[in-house]
C-alpha positions in Angstrom: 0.0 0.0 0.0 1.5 3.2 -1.1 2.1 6.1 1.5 0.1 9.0 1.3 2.6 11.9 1.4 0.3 14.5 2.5 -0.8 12.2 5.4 2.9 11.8 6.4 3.3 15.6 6.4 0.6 16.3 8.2 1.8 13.6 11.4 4.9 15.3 10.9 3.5 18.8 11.7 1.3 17.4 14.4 4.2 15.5 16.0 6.1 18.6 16.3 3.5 21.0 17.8 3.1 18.1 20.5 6.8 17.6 20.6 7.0 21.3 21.3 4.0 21.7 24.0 5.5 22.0 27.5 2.6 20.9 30.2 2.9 21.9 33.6 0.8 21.1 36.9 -0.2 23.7 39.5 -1.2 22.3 42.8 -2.9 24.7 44.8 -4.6 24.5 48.2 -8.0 26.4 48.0 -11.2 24.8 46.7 -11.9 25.6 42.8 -14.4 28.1 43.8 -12.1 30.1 45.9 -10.9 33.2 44.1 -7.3 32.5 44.6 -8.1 29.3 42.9 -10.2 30.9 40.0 -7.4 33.3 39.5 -4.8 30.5 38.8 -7.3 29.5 36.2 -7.7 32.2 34.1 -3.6 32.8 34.7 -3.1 29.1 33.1 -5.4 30.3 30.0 -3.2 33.5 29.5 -0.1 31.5 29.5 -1.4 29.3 26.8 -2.8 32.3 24.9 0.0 34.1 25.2 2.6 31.0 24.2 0.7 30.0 21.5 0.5 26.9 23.1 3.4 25.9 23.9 2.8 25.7 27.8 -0.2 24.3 29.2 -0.5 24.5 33.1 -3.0 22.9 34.8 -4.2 23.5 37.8 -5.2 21.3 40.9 -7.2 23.1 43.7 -8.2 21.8 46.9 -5.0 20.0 48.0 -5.8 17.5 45.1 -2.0 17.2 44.4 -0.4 17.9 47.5 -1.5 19.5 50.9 -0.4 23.1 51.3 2.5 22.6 53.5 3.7 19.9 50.9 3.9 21.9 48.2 6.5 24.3 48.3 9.0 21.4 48.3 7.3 19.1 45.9 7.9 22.5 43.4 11.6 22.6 44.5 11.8 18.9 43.7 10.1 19.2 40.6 7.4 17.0 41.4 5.4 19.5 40.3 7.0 22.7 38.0 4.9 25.3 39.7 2.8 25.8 42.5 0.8 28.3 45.1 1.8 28.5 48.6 0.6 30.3 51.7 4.1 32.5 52.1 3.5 31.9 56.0 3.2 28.4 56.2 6.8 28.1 55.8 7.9 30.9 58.4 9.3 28.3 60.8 12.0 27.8 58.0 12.7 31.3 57.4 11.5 34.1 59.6 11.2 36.2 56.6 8.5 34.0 54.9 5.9 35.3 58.2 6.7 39.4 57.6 3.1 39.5 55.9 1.5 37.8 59.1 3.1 40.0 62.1 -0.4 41.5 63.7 -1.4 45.2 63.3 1.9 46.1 60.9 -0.1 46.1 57.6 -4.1 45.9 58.6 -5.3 47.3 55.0 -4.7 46.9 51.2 -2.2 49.8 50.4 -0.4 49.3 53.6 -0.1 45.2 52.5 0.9 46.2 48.9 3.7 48.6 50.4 5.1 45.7 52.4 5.1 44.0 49.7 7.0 46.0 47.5 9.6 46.7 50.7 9.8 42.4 51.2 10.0 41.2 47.5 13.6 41.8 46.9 14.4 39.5 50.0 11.7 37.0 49.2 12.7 36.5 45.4 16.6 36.6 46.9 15.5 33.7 49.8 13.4 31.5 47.0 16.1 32.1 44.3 18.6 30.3 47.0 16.0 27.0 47.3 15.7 27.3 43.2 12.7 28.9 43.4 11.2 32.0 41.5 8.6 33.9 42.3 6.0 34.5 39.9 3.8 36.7 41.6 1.7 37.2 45.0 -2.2 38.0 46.4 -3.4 38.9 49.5 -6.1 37.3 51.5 -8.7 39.9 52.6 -8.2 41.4 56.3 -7.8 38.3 59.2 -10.8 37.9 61.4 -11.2 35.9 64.5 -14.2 33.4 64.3 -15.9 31.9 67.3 -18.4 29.6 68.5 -19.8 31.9 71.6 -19.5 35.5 72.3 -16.3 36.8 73.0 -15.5 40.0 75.0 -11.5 39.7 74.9 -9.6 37.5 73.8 -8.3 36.1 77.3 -12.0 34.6 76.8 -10.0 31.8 74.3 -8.9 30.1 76.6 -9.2 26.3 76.6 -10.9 26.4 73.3 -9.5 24.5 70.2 -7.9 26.7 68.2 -6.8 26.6 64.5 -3.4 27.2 63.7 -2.8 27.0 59.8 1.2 28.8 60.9 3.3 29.8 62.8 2.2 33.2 63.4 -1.5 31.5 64.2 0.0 28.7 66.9 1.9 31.5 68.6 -1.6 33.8 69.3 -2.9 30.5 70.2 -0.6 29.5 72.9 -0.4 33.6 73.7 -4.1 33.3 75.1 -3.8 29.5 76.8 -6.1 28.5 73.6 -5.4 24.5 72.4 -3.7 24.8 68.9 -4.7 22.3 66.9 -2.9 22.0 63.2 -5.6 22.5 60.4 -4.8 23.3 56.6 -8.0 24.9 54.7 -9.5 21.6 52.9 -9.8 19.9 56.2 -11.3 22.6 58.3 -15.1 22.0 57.5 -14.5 18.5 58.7 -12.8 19.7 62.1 -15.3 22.6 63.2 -18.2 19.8 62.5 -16.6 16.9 64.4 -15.8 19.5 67.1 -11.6 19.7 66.6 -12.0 23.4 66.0 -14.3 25.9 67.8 -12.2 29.4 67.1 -9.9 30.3 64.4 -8.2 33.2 62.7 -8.7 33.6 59.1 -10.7 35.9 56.4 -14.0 35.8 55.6 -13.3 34.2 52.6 -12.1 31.1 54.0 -15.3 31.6 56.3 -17.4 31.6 53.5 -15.2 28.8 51.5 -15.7 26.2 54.5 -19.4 27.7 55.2 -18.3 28.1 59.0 -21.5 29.7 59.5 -22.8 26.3 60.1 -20.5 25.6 62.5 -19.3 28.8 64.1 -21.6 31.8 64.7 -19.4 35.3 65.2 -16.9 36.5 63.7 -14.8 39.5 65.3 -13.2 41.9 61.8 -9.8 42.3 64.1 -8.3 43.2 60.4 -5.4 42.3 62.1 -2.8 41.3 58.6 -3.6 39.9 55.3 -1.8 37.5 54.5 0.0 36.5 51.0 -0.3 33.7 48.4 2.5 33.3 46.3 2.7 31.8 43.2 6.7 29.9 42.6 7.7 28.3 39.7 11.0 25.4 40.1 14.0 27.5 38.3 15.0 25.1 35.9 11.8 24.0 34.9 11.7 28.1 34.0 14.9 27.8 32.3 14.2 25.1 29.8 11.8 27.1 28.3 12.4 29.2 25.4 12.9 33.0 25.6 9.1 33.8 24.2 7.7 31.1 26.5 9.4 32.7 29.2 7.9 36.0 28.6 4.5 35.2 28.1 4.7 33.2 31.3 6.1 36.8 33.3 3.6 38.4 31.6 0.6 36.1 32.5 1.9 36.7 36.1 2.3 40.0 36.4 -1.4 39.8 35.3 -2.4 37.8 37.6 -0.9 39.4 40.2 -2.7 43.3 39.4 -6.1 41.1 38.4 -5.7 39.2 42.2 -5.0 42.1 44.4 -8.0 43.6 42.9 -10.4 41.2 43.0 -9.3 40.2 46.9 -10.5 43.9 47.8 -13.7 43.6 46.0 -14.8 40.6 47.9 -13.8 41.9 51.1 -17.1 43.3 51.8 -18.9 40.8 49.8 -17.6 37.8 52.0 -18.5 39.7 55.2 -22.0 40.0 53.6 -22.5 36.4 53.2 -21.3 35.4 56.5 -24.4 37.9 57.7 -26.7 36.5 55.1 -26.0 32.9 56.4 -26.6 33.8 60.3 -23.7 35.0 61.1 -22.9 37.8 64.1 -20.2 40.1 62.1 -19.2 42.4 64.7 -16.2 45.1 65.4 -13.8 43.8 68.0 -14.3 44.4 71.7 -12.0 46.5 73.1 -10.4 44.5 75.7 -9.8 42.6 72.4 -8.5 44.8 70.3 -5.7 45.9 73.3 -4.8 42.2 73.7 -4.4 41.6 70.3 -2.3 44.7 69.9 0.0 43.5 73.2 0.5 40.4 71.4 1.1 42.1 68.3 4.3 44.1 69.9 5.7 40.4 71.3 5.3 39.1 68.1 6.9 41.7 66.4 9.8 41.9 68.8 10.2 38.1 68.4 10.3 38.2 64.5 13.0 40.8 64.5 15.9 38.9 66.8 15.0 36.1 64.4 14.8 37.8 61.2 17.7 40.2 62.7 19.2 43.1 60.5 17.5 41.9 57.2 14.2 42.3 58.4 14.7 45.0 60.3 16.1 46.5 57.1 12.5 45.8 55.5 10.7 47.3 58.3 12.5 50.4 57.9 11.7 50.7 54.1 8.5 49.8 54.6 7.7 52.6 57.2 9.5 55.5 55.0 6.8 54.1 51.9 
């Protein structure tokens, strides 16, 4: 049987695009609905728009992949090529991954985006040293404290089970004699039903993500930090792309990035509106509260700086002078 030659030239052609087409996963730790998550989404369509192709990321919310404190290292050992990490999970490694979640330092929006701007050059230089790069960062909106039962300080804590999802969380928790117990996001509707939670600190999108409202029936907007996603990609998995590829991928992020900040404000106030909607109490701080927290806050702050010593000190000071 004779060969067709236009067949042949056609598999050719189709053998190269495929040969060509670098696919990427993306494990992320926030359910698809999540606007974190739905932001990695349309950032994996620009990159293919944008490369013609030639990458395709895909993306794998909810802990699907790996749970969030696994991620950051299965990115580093290329297990997965890029990924989305909560920048404070990993502050027991570095003090400088927990600046974003040191209470009452940056409480709103601009104030978050000027710490971030006064942080990145260390953060790139810190995930550049673990062959990391970072693609791009969002904020969470302001941190609340949600509660079973009224609270009129937070002294009133004490005993309950606590959520710590970091450092920064366990250290508050043990601060007001509250139980820490270790929770990541896509477990947490499980643990407030069973009982294994009864108080945490988070926004109220995560309140709304995990429908606490069933569970959990005030919510105290302490605003107290907001802290940051981050978005790394493994270095030599950036490498091996071509030049194009490589700028249609910084492009997508810094996308991404101006689309995510803004979106995370615009839901602020629409989260808090659902957690009232749903039966929630959404009040101001007491405040007895409010003075604790801030007490805290300065110890916490203090801490952070003999850790993080002259470098983040250094970030501090530029931050302040923004």
């Amino acid at each position: 049987m004779k060969s067709n030659p236009f067949v042949a030239l056609l598999l050719a052609g189709a053998m190269t695009v495929a040969s060509a087409q670098t696919k990427w996963d993306l494990p992320a730790a926030y359910p698809a609905s999540n606007f974190h998550s739905e932001n990695l989404v349309q950032f994996a369509k620009d990159v293919e728009k944008l490369s013609g192709g030639k990458l395709l990321i895909t993306v794998h919310p909810n802990a699907s992949l790996f749970k969030a404190p696994e991620i950051k290292r299965a990115v580093q050992g290329g297990q997965a090529q890029i990924g989305e990490i909560l920048i404070s999970n990993f502050a027991n490694e570095n003090p400088l991954f927990g600046i974003d979640v040191l209470p009452f330092i940056a409480t709103s929006y601009e104030a978050a985006r000027k710490l971030d701007r006064a942080s990145r050059p260390a953060l790139e230089k810190l995930l550049a040293s673990q062959g990391l790069r970072l693609l791009y960062t969002v904020p969470w909106p302001p941190q609340g404290l949600f509660a079973k039962k009224p609270l009129n300080s937070a002294s009133d804590l004490k005993g309950v089970k606590f959520r710590a999802y970091n450092p920064a969380t366990a250290k508050i928790a043990e601060m007001f004699g509250a139980q820490p117990v270790t929770i990541q996001a896509a477990e947490l509707s499980q643990a407030m039903a069973t009982g294994v939670v009864e108080s945490y600190i988070s926004s109220g999108a995560t309140g709304f993500d995990t429908k606490t409202f069933e569970h959990l029936k005030y919510f105290y907007d302490t605003q107290a930090w907001l802290p940051k996603n981050a978005v790394i990609v493994n270095q030599r998995a950036f490498d091996a792309l071509d030049k194009a590829t490589q700028e249609a991928l910084l492009k997508a992020a810094a996308e991404a990035e101006r689309r995510g900040w803004a979106v995370s404000q615009e839901k602020t106030k629409w989260y808090l509106d659902q957690l009232k909607a749903n039966g929630m109490n959404v009040l101001p701080p007491p405040a007895k509260m409010t003075e604790e927290f801030k007490k805290v806050g300065d110890v916490m702050v203090e801490d952070w700086l003999k850790k993080a010593g002259p470098e983040g000190q250094a970030i501090l000071d530029a931050y302040r002078k923004m």
